[in-house]
Backbone as JSON, one array per atom type, in Angstrom:
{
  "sequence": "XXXXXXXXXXXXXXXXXXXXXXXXXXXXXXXXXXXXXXXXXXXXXXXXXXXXXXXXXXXXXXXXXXXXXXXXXXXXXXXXXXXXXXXXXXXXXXXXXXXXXXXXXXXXXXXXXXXXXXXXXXXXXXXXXXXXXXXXXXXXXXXXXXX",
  "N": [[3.76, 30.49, 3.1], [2.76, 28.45, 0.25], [4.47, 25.85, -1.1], [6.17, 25.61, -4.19], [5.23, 23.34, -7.01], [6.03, 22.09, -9.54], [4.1, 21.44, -12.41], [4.81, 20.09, -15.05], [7.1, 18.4, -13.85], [5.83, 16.85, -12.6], [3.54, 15.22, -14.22], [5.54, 13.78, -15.7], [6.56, 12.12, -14.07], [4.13, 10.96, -13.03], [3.9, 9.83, -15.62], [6.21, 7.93, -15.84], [5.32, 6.39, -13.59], [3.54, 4.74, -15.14], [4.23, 4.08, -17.56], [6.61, 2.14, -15.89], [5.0, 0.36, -14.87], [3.44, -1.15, -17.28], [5.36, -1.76, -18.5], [6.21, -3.97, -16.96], [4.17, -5.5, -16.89], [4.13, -6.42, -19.49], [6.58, -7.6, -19.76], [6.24, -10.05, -17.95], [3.86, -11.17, -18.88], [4.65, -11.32, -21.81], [6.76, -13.02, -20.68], [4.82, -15.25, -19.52], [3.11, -16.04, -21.65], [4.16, -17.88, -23.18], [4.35, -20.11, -22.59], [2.34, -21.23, -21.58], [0.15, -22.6, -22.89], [0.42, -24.62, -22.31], [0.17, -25.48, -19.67], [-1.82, -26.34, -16.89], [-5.03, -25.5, -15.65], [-5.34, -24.97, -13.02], [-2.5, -24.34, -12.88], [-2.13, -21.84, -14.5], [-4.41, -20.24, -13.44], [-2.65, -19.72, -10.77], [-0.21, -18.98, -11.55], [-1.06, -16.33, -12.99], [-2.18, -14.87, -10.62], [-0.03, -14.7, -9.31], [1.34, -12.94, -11.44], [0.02, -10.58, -11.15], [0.94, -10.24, -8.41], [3.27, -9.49, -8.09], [4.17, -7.47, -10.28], [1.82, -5.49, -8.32], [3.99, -5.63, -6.45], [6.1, -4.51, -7.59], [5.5, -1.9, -7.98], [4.68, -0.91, -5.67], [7.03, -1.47, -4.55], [8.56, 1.08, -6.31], [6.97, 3.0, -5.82], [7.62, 3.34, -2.61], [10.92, 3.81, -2.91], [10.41, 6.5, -4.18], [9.81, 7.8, -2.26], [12.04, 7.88, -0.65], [12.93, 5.55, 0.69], [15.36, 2.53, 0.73], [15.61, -0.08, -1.16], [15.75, -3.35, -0.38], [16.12, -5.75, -1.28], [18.96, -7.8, -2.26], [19.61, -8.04, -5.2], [18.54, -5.76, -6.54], [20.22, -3.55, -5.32], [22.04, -2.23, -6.58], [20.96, -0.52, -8.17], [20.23, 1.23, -6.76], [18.43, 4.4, -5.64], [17.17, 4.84, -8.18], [14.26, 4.03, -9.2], [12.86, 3.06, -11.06], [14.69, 1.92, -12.62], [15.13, -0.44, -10.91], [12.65, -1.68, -10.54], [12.6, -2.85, -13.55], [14.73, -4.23, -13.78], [13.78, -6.28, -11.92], [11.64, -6.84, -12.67], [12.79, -8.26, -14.68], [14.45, -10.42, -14.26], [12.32, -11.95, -13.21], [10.76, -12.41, -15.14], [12.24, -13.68, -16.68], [13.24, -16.55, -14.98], [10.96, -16.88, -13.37], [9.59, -18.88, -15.58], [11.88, -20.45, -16.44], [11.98, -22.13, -13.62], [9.31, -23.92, -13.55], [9.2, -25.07, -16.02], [11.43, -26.73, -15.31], [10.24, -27.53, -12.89], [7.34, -27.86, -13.05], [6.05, -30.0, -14.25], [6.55, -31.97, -13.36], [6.42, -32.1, -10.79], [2.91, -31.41, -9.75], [1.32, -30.68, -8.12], [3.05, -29.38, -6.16], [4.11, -27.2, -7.22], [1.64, -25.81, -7.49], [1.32, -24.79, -4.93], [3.62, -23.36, -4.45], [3.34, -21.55, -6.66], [1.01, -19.68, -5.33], [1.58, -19.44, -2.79], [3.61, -17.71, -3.55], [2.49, -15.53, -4.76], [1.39, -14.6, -2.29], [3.35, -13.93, -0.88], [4.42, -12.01, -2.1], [2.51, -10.14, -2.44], [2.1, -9.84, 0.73], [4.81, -8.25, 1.09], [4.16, -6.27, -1.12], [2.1, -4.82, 0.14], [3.58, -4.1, 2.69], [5.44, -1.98, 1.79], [3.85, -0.21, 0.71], [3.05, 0.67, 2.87], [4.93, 1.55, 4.32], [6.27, 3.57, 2.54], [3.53, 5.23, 3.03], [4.19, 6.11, 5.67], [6.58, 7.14, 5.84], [5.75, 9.55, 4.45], [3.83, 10.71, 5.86], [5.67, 11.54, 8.5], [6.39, 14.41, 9.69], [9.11, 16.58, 8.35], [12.36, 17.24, 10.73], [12.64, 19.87, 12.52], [10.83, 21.45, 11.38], [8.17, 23.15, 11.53]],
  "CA": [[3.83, 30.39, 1.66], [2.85, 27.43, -0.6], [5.41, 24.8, -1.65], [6.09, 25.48, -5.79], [5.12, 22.61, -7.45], [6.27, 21.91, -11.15], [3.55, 20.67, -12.87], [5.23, 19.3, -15.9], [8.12, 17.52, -13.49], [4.71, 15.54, -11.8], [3.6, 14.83, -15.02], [6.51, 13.15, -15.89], [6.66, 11.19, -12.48], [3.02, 10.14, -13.28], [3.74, 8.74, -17.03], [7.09, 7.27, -16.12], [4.87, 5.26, -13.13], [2.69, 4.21, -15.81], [5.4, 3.28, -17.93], [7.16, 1.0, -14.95], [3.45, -0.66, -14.62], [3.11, -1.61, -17.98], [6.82, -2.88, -18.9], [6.41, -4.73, -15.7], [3.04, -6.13, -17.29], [4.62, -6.77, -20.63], [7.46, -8.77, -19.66], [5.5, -10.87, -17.17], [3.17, -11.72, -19.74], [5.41, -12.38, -22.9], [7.24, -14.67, -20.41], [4.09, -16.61, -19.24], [2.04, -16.44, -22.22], [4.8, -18.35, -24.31], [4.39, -21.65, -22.22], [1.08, -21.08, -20.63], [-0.77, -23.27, -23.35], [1.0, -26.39, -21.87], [-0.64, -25.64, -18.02], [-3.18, -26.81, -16.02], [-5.83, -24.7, -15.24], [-4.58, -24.12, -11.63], [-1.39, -23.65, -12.97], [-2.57, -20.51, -14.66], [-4.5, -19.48, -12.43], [-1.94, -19.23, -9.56], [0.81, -17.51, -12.26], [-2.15, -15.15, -13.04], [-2.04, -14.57, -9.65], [1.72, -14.52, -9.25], [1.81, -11.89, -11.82], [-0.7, -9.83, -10.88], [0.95, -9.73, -7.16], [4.51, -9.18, -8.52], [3.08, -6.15, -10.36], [1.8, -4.62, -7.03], [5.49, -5.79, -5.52], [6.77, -3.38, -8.24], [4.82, -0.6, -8.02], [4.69, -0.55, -4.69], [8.57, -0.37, -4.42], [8.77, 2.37, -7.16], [6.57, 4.25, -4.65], [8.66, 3.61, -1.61], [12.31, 4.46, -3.45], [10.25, 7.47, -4.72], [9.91, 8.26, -1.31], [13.42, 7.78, -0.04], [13.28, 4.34, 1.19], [16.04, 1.88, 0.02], [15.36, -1.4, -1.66], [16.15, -4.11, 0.59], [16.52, -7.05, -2.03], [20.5, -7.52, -2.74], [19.88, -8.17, -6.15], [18.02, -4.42, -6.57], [20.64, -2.39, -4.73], [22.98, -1.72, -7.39], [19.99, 0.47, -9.06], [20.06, 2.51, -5.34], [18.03, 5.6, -6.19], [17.06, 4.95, -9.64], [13.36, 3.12, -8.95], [12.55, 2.39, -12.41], [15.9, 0.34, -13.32], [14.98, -1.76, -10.0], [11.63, -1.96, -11.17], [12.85, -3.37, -14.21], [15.52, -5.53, -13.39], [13.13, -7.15, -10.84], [10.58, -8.06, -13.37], [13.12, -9.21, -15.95], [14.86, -11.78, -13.4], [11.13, -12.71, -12.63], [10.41, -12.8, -16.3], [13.33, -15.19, -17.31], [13.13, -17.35, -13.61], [9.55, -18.07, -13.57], [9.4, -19.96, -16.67], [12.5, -21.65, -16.2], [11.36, -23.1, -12.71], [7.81, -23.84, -14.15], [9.76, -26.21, -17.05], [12.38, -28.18, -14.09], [9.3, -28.56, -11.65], [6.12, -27.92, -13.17], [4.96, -31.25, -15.31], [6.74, -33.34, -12.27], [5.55, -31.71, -9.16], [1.78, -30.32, -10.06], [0.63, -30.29, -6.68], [3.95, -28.8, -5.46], [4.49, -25.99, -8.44], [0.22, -24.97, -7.3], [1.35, -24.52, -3.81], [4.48, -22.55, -4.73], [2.67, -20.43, -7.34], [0.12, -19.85, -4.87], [2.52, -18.9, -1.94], [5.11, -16.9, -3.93], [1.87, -14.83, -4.92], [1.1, -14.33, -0.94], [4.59, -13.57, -0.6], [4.64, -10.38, -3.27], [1.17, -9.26, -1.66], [2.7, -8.97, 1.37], [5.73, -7.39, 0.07], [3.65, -4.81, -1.43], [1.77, -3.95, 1.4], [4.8, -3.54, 3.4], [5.89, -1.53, 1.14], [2.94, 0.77, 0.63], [2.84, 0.65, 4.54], [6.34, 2.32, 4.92], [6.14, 4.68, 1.67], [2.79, 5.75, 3.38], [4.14, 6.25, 7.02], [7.29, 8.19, 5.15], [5.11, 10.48, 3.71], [2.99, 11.38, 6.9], [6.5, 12.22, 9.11], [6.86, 15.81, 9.13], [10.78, 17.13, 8.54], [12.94, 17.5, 11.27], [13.38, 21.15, 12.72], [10.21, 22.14, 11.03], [6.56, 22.72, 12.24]],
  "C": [[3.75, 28.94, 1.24], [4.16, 26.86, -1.32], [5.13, 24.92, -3.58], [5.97, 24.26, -6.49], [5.27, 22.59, -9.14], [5.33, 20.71, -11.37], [3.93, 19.42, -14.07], [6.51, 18.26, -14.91], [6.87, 16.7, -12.85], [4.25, 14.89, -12.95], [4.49, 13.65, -15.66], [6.73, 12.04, -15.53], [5.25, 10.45, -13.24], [3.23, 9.35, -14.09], [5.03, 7.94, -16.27], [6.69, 6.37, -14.56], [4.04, 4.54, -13.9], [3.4, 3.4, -17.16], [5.76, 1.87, -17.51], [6.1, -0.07, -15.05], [3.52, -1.29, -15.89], [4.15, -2.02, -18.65], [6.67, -3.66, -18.07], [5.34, -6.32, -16.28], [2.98, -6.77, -18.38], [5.64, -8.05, -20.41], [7.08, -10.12, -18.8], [4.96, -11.81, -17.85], [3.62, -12.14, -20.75], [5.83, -13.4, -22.49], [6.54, -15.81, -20.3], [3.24, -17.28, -19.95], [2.63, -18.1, -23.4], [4.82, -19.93, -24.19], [3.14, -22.23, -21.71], [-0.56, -22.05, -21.51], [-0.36, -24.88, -22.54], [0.47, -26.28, -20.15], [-1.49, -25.98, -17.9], [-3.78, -25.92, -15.83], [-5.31, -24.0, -13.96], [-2.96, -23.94, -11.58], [-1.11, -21.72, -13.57], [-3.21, -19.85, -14.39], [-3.63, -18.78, -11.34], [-0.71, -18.57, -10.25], [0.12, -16.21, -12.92], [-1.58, -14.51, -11.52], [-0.71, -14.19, -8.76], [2.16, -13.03, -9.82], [1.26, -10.66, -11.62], [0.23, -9.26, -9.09], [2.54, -9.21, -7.16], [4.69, -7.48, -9.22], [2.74, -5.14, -9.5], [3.01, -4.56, -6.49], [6.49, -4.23, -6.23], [6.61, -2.19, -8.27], [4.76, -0.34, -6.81], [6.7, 0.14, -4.44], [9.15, 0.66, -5.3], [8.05, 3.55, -6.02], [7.19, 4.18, -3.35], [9.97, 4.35, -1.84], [11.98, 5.59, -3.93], [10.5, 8.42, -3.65], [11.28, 8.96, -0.04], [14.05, 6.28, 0.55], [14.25, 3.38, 0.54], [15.58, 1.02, -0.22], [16.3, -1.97, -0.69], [16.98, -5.44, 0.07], [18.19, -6.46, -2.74], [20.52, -7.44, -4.41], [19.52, -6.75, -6.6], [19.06, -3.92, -6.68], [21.6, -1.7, -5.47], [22.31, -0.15, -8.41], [19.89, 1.46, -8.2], [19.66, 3.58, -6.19], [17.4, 5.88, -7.5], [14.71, 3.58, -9.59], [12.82, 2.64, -10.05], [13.43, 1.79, -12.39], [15.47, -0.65, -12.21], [13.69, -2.15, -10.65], [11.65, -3.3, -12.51], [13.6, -4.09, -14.55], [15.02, -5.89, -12.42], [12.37, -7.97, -11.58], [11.37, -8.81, -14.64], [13.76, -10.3, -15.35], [13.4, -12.57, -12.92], [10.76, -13.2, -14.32], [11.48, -14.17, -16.93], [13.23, -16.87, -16.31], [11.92, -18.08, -13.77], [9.0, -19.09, -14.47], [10.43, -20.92, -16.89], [12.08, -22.4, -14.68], [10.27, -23.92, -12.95], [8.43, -25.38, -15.2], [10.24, -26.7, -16.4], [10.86, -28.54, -13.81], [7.99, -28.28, -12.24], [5.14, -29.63, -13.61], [5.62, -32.28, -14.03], [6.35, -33.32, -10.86], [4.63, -31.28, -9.54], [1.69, -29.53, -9.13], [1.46, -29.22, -6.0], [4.09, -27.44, -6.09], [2.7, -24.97, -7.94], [0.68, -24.36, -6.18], [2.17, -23.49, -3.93], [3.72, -21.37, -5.71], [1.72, -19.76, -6.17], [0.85, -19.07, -3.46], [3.18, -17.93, -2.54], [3.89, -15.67, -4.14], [1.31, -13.9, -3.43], [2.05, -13.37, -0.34], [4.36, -11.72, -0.88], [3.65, -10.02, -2.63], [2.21, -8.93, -0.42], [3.79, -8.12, 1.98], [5.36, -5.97, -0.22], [2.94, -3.41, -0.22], [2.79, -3.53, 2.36], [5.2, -2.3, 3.0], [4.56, -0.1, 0.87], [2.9, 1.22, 2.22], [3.82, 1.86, 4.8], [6.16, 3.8, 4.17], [5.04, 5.92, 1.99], [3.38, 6.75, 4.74], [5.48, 7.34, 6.51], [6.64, 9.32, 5.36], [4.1, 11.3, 4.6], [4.22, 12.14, 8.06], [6.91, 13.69, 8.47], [8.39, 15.86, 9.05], [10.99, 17.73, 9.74], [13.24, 18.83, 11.65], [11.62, 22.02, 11.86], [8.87, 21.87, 11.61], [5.42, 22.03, 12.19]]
}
């Protein structure tokens, strides 16, 4: 026998990942657009690139915790089970953070703030992929006791 699937509870699941994605994409962007006339070119490039890979970081761990996997980051774990609130207290500590670091070290380190933008974006990539990696490999183990 086929597994019952509730269409309207997937539904749901679908909008409220499409949701996560685009609060994620909102707050990112109000934070970086608000200072982002005062950068360098390769400063906005590599927080383009920052936010774009922060983004995947998020969405990827909404699809792992969907899965069963715990969040790993201490600051997360209080949201245990809930993958939207991590979601969204991840990108609002990234949304407030990145623009205050950006104002200390940006106009006095260039070179140093490109490298860091530039890295931290490497970082979240492979973050995500991790993270898609596991949520994937989840999702292929059959259950225990069954065929």
């Amino acid at each position: 026998m086929g597994k019952y699937v509730d269409r309207g509870e997937t539904n749901r699941s679908v909008m409220v990942q499409y949701l996560v994605v685009i609060a994620t994409l909102v707050l990112l962007l109000v934070s970086s657009s608000a200072f982002a006339q005062e950068m360098p070119t390769e400063h906005k490039v590599g927080l383009s690139l920052y936010a774009g890979a922060a983004t995947l970081d998020y969405h990827s761990t909404y699809q792992s915790m969907k899965v069963g996997i715990p969040e790993s980051n201490p600051l997360g774990r209080f949201t245990e089970g809930k993958p939207g609130a991590t979601v969204l207290v991840g990108a609002s500590i990234d949304a407030v953070v990145t623009p205050l670091l950006y104002r200390w070290l940006g106009k006095k380190h260039p070179n140093l703030t490109t490298v860091l933008l530039y890295s931290a974006a490497a970082f979240r990539t492979h973050l995500a992929a991790g993270n898609y990696q596991a949520a994937a490999g989840k999702r292929r183990m059959p259950a225990i006791g069954r065929p």
